[in-house]
C-alpha positions in Angstrom: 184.0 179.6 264.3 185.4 176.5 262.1 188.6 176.9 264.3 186.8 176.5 267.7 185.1 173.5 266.5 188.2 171.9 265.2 190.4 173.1 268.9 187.3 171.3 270.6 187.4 167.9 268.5 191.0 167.8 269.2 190.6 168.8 272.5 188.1 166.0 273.1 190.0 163.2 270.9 193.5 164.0 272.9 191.7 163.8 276.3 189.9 160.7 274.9 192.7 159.3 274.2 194.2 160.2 277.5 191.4 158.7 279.7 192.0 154.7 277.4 195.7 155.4 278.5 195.4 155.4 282.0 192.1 153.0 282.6 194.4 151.1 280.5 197.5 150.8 282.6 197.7 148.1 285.8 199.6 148.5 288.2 202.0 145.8 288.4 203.5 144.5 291.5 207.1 144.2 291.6 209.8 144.6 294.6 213.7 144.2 293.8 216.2 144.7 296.0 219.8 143.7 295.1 223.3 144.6 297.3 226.1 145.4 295.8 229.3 142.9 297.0 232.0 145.1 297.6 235.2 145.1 295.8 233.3 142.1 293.8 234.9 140.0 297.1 231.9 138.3 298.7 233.1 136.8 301.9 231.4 133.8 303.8 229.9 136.4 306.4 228.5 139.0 304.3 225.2 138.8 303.2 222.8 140.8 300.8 219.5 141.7 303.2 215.9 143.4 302.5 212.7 143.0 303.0 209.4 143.3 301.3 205.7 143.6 302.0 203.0 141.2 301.1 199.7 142.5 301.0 197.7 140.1 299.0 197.8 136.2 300.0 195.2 135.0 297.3 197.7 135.2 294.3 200.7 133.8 293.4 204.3 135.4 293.5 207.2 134.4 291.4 210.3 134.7 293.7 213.7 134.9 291.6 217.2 135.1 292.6 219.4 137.9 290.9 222.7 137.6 290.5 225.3 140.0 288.4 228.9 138.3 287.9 232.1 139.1 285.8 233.0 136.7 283.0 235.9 136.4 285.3 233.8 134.1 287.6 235.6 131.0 287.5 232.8 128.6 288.2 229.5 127.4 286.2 227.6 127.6 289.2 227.6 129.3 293.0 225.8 127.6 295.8 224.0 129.9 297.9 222.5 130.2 301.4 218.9 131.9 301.3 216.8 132.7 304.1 213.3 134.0 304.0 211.8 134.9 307.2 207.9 135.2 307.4 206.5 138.3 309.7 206.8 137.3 313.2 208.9 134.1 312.7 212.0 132.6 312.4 214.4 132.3 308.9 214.0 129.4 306.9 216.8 128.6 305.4 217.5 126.5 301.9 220.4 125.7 300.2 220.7 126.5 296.7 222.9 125.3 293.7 222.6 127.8 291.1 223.8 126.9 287.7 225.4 130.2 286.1 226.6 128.5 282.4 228.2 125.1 281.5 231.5 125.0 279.3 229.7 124.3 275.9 227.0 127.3 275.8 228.6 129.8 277.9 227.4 131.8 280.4 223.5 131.8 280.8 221.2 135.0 281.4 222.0 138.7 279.7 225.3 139.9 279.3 226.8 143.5 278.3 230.3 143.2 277.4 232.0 140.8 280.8 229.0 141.6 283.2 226.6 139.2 283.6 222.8 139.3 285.0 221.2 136.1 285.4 217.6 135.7 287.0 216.3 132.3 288.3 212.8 131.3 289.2 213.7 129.8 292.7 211.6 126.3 293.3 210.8 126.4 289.8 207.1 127.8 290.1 204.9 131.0 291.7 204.1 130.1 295.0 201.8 131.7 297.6 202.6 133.7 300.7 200.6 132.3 303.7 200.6 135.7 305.7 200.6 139.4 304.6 203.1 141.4 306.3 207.0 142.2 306.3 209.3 139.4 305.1 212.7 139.6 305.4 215.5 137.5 303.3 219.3 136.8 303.6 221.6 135.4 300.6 225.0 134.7 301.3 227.4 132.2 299.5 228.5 129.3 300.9 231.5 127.8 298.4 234.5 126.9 299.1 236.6 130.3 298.6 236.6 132.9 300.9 236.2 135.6 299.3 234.7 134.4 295.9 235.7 136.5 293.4 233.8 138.3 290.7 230.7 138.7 292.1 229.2 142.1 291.9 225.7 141.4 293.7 222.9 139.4 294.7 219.1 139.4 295.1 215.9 138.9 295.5 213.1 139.8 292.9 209.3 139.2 293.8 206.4 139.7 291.6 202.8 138.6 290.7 202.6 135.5 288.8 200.6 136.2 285.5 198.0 134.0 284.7 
């Protein structure tokens, strides 16, 4: 009899427990979609593509730019071309200096052994999305070498501000 008691208790405290666990978890809104620059050669007329869906125009998304590079990279920065296109309109295009290190502190972002990830809050705050619906985005470098070299891939990472 003790033992039945005891298998119910623990029964009740593990599916207790189970119940906090999930009412506890938030979904968290997130799309990242990054392409892969062959041969780490990315030529002038190649560009990293996706698209993502926007449901909810009331909050705020933080839009960043992902980009992985060799320590071989021979620049501090890459300028970029990105285009966002809103559902049922044209691109909008901006041109984008991004800063990858500076000779004195090295390379910024997180780096495992000579491959480098660096992510960049683009505009430098969340911003809101005036439609829901399918956008589309383009990145595609626009320096001086064609092909830049050591460049393994680019992107585009959107998720909900916090608060």
């Amino acid at each position: 009899m003790k033992r039945i008691r005891i298998f119910k208790i623990q029964f009740l405290l593990i599916a207790f427990a189970g119940l906090i666990f999930i009412s506890s978890c938030n979904q968290i809104e997130i799309f990242e979609k990054n392409t892969a620059i062959p041969k780490y050669e990315w030529k002038q007329n190649f560009s990293a593509k996706g698209d993502f869906l926007i449901t909810d125009t009331v909050s705020a998304y933080a839009i960043y730019l992902v980009l992985r590079h060799t320590d071989a990279y021979q620049y501090n920065n890459i300028w970029l071309n990105i285009g966002l296109q809103p559902p049922g309109d044209s691109m909008y295009n901006q041109k984008v200096n991004l800063v990858l290190g500076n000779d004195a502190n090295g390379w910024e972002g997180t780096g495992m052994n000579d491959i480098w990830e660096l992510r960049k809050l683009l505009n430098g705050e969340p911003r809101r999305f005036k439609q829901p619906g399918k956008y589309s985005f383009t990145i595609s470098q626009i320096m001086r070498d064609n092909p830049l070299l050591h460049v393994m891939s680019a992107g585009l990472r959107v998720e909900k501000a916090k608060d």
